[in-house]
Biopython code that builds the backbone (N, CA, C, O; Angstrom):
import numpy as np
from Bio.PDB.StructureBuilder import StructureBuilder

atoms = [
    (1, "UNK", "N", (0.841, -1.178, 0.000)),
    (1, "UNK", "CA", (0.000, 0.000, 0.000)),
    (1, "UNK", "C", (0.893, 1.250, 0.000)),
    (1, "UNK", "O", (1.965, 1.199, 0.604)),
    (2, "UNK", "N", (0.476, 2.491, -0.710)),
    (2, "UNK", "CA", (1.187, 3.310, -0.494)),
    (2, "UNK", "C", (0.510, 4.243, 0.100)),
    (2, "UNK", "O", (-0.650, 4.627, -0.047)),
    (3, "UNK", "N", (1.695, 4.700, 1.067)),
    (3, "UNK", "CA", (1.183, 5.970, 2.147)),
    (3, "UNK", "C", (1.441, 7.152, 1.639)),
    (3, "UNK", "O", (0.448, 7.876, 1.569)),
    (4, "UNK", "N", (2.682, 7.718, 1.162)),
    (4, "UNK", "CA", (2.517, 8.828, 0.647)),
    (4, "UNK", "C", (3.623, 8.820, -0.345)),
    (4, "UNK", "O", (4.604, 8.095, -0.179)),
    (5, "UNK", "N", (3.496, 9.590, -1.352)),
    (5, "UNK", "CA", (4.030, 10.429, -2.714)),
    (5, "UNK", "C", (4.900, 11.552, -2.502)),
    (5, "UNK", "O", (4.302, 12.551, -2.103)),
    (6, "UNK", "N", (6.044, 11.666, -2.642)),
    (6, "UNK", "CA", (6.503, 13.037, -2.645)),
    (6, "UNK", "C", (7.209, 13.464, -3.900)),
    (6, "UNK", "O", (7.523, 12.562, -4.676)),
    (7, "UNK", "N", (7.455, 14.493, -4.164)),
    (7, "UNK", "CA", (8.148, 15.203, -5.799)),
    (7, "UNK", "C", (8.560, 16.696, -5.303)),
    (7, "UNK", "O", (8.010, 17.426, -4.478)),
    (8, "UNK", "N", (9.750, 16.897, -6.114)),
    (8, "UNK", "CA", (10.341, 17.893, -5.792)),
    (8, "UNK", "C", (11.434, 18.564, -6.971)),
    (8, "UNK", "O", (12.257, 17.904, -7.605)),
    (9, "UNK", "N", (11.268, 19.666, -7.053)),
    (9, "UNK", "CA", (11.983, 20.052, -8.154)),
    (9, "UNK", "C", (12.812, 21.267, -7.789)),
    (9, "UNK", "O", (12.485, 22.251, -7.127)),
    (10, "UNK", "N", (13.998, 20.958, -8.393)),
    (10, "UNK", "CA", (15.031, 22.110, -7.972)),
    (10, "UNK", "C", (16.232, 22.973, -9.155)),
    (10, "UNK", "O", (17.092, 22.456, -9.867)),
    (11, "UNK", "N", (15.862, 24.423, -8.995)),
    (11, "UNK", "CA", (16.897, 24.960, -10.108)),
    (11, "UNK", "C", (18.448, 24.996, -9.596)),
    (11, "UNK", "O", (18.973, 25.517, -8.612)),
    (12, "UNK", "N", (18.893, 24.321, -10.542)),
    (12, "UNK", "CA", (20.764, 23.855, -9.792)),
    (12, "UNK", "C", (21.526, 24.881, -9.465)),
    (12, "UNK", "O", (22.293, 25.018, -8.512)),
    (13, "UNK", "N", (21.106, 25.971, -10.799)),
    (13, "UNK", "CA", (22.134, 27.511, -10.664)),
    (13, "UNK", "C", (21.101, 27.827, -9.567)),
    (13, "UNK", "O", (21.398, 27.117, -8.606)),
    (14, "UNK", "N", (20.042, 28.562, -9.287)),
    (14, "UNK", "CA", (19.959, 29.199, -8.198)),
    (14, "UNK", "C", (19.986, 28.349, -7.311)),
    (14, "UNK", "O", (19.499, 28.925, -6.339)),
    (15, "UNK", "N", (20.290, 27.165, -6.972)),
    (15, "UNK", "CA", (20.640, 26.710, -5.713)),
    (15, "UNK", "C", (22.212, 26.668, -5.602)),
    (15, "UNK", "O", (22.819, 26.885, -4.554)),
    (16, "UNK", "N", (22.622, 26.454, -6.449)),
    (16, "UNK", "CA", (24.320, 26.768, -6.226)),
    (16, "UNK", "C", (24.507, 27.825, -5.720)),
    (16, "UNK", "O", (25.266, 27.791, -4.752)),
    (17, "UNK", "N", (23.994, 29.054, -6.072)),
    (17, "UNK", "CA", (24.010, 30.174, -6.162)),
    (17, "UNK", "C", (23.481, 30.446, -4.297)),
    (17, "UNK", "O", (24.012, 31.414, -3.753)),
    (18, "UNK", "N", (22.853, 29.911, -3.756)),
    (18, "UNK", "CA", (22.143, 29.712, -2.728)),
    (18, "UNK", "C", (23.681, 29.139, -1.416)),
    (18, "UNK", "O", (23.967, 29.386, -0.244)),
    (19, "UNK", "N", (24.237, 28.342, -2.489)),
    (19, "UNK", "CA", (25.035, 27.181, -0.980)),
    (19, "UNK", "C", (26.048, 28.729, -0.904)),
    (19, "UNK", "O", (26.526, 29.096, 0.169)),
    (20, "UNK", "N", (26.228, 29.395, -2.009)),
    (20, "UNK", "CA", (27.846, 30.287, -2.154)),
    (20, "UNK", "C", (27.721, 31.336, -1.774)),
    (20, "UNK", "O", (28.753, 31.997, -1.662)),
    (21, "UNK", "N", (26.452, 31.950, -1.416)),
    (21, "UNK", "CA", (25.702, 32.790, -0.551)),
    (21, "UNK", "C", (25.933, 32.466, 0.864)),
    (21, "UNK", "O", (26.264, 33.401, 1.593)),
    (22, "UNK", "N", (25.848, 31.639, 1.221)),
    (22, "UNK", "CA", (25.699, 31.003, 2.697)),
    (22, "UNK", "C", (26.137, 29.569, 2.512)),
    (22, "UNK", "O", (25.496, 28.583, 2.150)),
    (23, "UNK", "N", (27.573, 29.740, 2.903)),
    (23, "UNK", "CA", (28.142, 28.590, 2.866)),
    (23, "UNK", "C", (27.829, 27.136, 4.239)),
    (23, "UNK", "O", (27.985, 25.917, 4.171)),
    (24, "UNK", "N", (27.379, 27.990, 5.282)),
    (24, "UNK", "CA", (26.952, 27.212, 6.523)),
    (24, "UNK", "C", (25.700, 26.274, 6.173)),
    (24, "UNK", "O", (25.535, 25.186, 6.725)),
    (25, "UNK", "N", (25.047, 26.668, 5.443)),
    (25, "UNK", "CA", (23.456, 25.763, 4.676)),
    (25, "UNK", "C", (23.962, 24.564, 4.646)),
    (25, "UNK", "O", (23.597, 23.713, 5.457)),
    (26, "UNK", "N", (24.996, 24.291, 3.582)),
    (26, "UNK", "CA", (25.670, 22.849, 3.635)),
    (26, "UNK", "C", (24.966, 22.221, 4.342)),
    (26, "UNK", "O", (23.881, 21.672, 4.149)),
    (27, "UNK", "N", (26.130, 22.372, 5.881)),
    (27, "UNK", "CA", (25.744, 21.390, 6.858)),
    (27, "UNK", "C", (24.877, 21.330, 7.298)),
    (27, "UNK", "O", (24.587, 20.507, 8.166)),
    (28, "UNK", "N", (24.063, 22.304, 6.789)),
    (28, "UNK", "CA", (22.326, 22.062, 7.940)),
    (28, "UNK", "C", (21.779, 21.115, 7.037)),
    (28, "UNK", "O", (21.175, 20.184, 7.572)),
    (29, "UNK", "N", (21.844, 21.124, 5.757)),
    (29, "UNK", "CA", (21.126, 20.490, 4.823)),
    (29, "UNK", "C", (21.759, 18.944, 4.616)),
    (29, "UNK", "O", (21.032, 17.951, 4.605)),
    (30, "UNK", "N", (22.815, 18.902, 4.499)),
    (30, "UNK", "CA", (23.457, 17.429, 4.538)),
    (30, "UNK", "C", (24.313, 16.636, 5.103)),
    (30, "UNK", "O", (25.361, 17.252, 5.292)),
    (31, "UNK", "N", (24.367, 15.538, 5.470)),
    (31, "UNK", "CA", (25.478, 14.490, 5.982)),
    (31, "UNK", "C", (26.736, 14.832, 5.624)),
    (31, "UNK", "O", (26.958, 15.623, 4.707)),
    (32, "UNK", "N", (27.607, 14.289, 6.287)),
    (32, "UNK", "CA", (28.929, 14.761, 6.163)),
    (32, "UNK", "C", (29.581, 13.921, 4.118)),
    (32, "UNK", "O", (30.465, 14.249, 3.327)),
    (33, "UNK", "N", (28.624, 12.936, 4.125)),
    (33, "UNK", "CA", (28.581, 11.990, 2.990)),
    (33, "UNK", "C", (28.498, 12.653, 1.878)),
    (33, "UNK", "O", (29.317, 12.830, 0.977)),
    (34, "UNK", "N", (26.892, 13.176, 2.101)),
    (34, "UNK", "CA", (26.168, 13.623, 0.907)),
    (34, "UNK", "C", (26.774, 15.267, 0.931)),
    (34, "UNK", "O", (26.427, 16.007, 0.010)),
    (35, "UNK", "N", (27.559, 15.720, 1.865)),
    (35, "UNK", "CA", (28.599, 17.303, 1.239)),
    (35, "UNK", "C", (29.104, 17.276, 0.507)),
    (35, "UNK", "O", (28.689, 18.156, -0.246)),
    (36, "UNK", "N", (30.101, 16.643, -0.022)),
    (36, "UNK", "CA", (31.140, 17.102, -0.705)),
    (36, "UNK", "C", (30.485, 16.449, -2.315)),
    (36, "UNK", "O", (30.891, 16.814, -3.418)),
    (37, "UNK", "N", (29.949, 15.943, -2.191)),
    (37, "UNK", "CA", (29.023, 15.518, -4.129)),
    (37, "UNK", "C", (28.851, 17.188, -4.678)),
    (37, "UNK", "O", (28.505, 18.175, -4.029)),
    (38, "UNK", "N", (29.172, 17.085, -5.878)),
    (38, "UNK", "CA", (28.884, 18.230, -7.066)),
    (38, "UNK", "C", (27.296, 18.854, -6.978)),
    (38, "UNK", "O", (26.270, 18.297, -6.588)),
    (39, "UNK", "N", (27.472, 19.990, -7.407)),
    (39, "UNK", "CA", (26.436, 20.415, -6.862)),
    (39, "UNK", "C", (25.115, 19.710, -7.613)),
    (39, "UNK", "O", (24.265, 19.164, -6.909)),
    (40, "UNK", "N", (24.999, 19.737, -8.816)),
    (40, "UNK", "CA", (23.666, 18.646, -9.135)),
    (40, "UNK", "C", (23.638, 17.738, -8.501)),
    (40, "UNK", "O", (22.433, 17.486, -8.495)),
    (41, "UNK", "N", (24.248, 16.786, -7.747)),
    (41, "UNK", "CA", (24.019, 15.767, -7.052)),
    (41, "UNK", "C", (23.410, 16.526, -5.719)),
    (41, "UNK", "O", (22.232, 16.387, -5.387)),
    (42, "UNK", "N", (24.226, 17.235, -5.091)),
    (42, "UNK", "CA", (23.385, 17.790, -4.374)),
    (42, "UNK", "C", (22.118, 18.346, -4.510)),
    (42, "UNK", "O", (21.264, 18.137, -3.648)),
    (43, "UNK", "N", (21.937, 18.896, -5.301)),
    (43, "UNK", "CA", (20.261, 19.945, -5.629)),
    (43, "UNK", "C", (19.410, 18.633, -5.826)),
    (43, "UNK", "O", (18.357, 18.706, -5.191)),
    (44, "UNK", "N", (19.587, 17.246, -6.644)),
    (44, "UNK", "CA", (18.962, 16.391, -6.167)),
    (44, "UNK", "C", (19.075, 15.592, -4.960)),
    (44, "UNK", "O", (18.541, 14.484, -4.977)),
    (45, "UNK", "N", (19.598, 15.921, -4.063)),
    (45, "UNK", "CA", (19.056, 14.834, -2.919)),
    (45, "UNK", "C", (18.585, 16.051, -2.036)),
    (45, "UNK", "O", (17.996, 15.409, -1.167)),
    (46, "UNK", "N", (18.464, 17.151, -1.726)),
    (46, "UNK", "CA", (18.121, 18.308, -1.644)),
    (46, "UNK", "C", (16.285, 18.145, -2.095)),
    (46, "UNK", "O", (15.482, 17.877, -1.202)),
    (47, "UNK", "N", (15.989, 18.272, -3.021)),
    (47, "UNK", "CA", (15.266, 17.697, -3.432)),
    (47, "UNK", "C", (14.335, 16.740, -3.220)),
    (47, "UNK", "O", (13.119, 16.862, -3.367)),
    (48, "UNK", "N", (15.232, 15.314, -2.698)),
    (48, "UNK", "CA", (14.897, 14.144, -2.043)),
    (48, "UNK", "C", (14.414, 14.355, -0.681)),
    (48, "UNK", "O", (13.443, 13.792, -0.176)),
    (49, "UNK", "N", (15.113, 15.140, -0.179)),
    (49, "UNK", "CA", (14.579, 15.410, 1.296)),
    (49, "UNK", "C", (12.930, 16.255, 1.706)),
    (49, "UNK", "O", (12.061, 16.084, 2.562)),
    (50, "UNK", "N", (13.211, 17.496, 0.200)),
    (50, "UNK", "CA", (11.354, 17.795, 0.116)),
    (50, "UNK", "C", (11.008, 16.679, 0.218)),
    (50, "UNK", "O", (10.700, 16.057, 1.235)),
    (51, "UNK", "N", (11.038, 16.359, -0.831)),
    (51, "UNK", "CA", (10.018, 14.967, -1.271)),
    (51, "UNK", "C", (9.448, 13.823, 0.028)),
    (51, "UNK", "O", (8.345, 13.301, 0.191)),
    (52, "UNK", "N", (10.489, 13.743, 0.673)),
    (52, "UNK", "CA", (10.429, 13.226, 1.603)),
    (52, "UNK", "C", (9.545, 13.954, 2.446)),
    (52, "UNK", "O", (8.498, 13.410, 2.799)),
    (53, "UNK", "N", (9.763, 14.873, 2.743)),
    (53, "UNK", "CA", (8.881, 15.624, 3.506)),
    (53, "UNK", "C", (7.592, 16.007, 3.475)),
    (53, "UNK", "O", (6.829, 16.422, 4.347)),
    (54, "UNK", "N", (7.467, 15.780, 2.218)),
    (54, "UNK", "CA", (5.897, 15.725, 1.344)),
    (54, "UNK", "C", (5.234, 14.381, 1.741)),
    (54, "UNK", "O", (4.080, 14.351, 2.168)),
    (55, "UNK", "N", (6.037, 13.208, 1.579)),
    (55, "UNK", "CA", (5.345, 12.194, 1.205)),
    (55, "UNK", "C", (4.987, 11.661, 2.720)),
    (55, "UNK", "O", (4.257, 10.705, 2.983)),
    (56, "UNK", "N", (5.740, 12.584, 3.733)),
    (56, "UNK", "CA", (5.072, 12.359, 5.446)),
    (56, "UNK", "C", (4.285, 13.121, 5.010)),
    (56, "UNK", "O", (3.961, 13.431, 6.156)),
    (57, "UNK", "N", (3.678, 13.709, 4.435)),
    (57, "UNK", "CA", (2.727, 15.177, 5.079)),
    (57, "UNK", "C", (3.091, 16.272, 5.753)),
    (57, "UNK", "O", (2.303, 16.987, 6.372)),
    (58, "UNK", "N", (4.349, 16.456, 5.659)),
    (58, "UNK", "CA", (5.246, 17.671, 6.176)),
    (58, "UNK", "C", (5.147, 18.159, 7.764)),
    (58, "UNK", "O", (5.043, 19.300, 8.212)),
    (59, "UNK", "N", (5.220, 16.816, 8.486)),
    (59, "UNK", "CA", (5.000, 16.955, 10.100)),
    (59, "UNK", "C", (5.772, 18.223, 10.669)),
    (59, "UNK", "O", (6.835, 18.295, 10.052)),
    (60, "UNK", "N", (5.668, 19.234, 11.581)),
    (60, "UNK", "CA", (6.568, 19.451, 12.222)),
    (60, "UNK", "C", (7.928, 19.096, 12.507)),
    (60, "UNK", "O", (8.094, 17.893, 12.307)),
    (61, "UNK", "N", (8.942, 19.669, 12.889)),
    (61, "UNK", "CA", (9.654, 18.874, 13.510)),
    (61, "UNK", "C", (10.806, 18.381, 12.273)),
    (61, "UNK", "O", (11.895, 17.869, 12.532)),
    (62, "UNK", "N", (10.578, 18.506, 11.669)),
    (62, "UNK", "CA", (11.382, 17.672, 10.490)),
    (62, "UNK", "C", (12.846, 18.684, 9.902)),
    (62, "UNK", "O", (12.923, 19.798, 9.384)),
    (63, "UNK", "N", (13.967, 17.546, 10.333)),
    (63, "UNK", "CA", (14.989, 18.324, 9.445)),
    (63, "UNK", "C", (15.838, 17.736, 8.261)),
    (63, "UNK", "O", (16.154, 16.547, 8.233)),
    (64, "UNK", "N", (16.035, 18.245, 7.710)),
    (64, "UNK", "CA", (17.278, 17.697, 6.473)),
    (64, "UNK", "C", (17.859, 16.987, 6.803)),
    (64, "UNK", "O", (18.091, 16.051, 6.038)),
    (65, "UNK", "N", (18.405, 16.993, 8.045)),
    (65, "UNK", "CA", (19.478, 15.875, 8.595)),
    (65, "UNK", "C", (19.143, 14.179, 8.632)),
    (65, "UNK", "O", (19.853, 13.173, 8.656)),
    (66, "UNK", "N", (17.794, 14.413, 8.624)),
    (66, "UNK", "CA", (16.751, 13.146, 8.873)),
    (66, "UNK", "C", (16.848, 12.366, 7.742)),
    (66, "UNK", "O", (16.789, 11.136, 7.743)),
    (67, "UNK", "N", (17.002, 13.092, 6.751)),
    (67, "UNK", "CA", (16.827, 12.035, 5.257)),
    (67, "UNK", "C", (17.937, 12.072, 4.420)),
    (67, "UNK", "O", (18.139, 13.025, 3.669)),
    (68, "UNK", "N", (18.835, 10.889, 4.508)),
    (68, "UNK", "CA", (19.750, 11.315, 3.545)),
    (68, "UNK", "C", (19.603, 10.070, 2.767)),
    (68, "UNK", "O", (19.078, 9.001, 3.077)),
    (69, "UNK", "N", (20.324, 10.546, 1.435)),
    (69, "UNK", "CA", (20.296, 9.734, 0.340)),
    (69, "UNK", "C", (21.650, 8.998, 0.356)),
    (69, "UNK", "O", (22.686, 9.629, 0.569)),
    (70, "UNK", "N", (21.654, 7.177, 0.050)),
    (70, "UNK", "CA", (23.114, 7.109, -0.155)),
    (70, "UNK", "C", (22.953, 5.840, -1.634)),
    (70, "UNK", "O", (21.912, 5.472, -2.179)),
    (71, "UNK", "N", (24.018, 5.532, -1.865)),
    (71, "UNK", "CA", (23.992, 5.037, -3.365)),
    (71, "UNK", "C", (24.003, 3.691, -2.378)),
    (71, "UNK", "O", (24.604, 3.554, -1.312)),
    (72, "UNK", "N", (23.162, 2.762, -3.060)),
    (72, "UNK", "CA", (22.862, 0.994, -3.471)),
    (72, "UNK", "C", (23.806, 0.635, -3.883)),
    (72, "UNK", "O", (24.916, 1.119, -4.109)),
    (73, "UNK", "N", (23.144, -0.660, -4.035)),
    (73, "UNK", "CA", (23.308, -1.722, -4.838)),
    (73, "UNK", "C", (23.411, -1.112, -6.863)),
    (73, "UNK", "O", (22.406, -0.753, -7.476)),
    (74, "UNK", "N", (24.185, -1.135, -7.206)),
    (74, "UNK", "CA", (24.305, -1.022, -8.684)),
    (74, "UNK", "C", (24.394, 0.242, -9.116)),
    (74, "UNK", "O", (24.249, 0.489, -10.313)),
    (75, "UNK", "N", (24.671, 1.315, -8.109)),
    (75, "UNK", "CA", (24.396, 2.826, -8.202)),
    (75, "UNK", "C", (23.142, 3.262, -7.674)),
    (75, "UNK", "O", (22.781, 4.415, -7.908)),
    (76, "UNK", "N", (22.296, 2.349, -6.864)),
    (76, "UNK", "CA", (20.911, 2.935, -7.102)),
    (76, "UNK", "C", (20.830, 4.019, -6.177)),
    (76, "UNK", "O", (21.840, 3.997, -5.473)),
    (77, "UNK", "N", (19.951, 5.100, -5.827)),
    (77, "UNK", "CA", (19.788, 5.644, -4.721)),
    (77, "UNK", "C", (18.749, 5.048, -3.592)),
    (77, "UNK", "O", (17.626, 4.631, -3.875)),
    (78, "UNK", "N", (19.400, 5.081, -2.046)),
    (78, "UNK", "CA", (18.295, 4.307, -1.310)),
    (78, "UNK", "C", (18.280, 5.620, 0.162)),
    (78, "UNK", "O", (19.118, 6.411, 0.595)),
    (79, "UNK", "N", (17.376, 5.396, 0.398)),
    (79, "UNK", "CA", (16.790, 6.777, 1.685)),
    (79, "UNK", "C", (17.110, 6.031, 2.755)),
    (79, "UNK", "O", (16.640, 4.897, 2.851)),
    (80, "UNK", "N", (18.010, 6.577, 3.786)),
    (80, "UNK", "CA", (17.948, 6.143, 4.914)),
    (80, "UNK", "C", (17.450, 7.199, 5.968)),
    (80, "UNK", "O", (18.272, 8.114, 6.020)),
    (81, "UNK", "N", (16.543, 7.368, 6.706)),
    (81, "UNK", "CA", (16.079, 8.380, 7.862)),
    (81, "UNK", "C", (16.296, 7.875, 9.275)),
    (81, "UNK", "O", (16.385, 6.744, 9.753)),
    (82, "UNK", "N", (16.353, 9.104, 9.783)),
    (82, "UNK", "CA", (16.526, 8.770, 11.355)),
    (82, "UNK", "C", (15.776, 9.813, 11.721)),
    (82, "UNK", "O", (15.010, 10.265, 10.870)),
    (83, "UNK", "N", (15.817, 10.456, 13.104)),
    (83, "UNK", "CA", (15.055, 11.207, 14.068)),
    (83, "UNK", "C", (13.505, 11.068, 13.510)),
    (83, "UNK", "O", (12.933, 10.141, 12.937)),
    (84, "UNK", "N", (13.083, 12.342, 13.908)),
    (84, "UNK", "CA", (12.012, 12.585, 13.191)),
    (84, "UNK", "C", (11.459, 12.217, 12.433)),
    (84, "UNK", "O", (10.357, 11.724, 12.676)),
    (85, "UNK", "N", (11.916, 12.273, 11.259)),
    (85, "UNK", "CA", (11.962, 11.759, 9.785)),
    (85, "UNK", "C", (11.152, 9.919, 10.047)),
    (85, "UNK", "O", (10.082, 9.367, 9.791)),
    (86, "UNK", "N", (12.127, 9.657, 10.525)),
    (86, "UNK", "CA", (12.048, 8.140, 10.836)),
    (86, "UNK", "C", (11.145, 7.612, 12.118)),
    (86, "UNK", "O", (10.683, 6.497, 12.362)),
    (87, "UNK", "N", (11.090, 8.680, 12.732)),
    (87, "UNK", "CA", (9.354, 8.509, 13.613)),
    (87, "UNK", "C", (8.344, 8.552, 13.257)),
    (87, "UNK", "O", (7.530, 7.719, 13.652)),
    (88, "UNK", "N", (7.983, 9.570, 12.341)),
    (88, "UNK", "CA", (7.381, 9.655, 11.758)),
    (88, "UNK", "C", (6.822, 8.811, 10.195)),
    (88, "UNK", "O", (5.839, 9.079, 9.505)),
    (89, "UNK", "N", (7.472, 8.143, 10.075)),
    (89, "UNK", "CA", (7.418, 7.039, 8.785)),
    (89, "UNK", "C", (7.054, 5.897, 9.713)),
    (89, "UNK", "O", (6.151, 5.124, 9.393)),
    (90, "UNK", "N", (7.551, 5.796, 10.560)),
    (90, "UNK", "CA", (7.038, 4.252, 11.213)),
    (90, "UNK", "C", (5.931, 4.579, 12.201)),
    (90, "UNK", "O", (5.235, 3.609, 12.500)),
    (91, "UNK", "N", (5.632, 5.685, 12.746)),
    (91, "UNK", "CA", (3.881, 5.916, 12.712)),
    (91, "UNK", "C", (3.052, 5.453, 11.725)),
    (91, "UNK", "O", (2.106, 4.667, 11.783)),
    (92, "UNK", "N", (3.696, 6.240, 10.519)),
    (92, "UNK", "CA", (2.549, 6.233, 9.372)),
    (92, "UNK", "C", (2.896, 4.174, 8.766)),
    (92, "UNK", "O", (2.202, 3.499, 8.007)),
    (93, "UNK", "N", (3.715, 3.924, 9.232)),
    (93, "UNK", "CA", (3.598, 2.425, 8.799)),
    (93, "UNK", "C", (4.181, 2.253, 7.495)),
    (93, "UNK", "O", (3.762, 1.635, 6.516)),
    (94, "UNK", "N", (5.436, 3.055, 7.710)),
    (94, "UNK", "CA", (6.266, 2.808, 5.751)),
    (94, "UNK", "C", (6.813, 1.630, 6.290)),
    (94, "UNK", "O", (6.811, 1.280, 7.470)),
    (95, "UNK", "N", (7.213, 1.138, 5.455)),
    (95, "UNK", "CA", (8.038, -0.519, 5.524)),
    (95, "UNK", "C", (9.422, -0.355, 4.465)),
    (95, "UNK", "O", (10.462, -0.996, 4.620)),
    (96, "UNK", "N", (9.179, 0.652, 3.367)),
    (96, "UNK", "CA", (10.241, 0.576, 2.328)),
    (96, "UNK", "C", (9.882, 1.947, 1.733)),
    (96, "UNK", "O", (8.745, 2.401, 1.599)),
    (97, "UNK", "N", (11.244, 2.628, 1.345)),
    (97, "UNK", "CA", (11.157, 4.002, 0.422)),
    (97, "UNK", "C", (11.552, 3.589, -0.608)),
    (97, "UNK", "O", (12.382, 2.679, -0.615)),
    (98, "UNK", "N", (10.881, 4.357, -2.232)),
    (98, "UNK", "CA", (11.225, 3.918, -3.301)),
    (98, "UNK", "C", (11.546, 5.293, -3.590)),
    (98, "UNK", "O", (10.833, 6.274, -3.375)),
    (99, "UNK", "N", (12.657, 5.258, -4.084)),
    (99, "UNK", "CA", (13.277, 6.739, -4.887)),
    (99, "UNK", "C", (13.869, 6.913, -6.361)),
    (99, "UNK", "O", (14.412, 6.004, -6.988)),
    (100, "UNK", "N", (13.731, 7.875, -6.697)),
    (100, "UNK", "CA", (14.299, 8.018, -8.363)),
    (100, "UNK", "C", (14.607, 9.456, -8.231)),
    (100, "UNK", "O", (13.803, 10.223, -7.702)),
    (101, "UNK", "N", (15.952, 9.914, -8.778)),
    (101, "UNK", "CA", (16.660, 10.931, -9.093)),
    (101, "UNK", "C", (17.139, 11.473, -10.227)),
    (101, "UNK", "O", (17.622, 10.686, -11.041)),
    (102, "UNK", "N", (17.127, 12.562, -10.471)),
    (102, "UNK", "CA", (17.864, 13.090, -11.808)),
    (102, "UNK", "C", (17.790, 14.561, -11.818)),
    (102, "UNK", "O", (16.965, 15.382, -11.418)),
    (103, "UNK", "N", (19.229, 14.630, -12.564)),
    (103, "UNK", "CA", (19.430, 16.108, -13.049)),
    (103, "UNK", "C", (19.400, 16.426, -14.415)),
    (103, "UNK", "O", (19.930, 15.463, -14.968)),
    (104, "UNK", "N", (19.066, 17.262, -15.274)),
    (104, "UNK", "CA", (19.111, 17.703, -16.593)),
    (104, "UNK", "C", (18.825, 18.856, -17.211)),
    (104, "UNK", "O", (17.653, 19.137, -16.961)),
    (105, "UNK", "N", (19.576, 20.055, -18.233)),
    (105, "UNK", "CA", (18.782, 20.875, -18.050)),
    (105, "UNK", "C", (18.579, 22.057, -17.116)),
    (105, "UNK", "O", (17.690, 22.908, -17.116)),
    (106, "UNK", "N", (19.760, 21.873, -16.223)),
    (106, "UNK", "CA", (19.805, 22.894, -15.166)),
    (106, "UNK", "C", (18.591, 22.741, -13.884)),
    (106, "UNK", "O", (18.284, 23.705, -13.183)),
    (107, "UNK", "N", (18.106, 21.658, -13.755)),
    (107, "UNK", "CA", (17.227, 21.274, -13.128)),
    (107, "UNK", "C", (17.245, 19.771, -12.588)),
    (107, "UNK", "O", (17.407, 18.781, -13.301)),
    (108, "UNK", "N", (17.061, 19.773, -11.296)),
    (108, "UNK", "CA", (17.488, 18.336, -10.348)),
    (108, "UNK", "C", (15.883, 17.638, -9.820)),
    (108, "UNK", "O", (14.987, 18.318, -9.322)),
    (109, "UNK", "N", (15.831, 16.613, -9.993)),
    (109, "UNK", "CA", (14.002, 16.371, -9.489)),
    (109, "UNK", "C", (14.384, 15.038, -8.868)),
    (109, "UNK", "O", (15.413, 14.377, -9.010)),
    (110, "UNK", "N", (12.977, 14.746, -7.932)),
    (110, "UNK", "CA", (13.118, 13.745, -7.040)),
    (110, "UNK", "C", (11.866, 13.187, -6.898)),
    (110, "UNK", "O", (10.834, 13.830, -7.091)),
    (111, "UNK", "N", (11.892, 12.196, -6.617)),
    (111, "UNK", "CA", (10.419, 11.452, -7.197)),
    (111, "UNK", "C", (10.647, 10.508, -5.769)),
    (111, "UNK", "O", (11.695, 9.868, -5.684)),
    (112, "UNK", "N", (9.558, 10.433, -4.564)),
    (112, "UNK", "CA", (9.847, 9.716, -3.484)),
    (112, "UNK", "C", (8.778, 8.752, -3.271)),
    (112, "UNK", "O", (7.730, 9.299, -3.614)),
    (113, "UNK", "N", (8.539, 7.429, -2.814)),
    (113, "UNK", "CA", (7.068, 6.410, -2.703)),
    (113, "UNK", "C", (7.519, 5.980, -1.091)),
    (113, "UNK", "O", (8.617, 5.532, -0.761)),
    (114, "UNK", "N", (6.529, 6.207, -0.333)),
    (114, "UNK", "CA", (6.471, 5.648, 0.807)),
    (114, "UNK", "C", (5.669, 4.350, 0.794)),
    (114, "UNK", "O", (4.597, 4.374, 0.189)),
    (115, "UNK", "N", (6.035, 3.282, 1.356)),
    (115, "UNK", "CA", (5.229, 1.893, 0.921)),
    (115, "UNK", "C", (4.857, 1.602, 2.240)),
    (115, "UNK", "O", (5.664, 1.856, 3.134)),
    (116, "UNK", "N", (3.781, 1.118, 2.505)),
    (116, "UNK", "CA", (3.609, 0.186, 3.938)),
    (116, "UNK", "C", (3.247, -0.701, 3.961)),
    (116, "UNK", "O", (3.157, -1.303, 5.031)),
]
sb = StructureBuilder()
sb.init_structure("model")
sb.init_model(0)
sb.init_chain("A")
sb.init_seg("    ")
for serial, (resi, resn, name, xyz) in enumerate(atoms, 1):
    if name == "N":
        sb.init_residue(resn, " ", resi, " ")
    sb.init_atom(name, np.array(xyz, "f"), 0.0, 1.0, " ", f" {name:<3s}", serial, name[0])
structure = sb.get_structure()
């Protein structure tokens, strides 16, 4: 069954443009992992974390830190959450996150499935 849907779309230059403005964002926004990736990789998992946040229903409480993206099996991308993030998913009864990523175009999108 699916619990919730999330999607998220992000412009790469004005978010680049965003980290070089305020270089401290970084770390609020990502794992020590998911920092140092190029910035399209970043603007999509950036991205991933809306999405994520959508596909709870955008509880309170919720930070970036909660959802990070790390590469699979074969390259794939797989969501791992903690705090919040991850209280909140096992309230709502997710069992598995399905994710899909991409950049193109000057534009990074994130496509998130909460399953229960």
């Amino acid at each position: 069954m699916i619990v919730g849907i999330g999607v998220d779309v992000v412009d790469v230059a004005r978010f680049e443009a965003t980290l070089t403005r305020t270089p401290a964002l970084r770390a609020r926004l990502f794992t020590e992992a998911e920092g140092v990736l190029a910035t399209e990789s970043l603007a999509a998992r950036f991205a991933a974390k809306e999405a994520v946040a959508k596909a709870l229903g955008v509880p309170p409480g919720l930070r970036h830190l909660d959802a990070e993206v790390r590469v699979g099996a074969h390259g794939r991308p797989e969501l791992h959450l903690d705090g919040r993030a991850a209280d909140v998913a096992r309230e709502l009864g997710v069992v598995r996150w399905h994710i899909s990523l991409t950049h193109d175009g000057g534009v990074a999108i994130a496509y998130v499935i909460a399953e229960g």
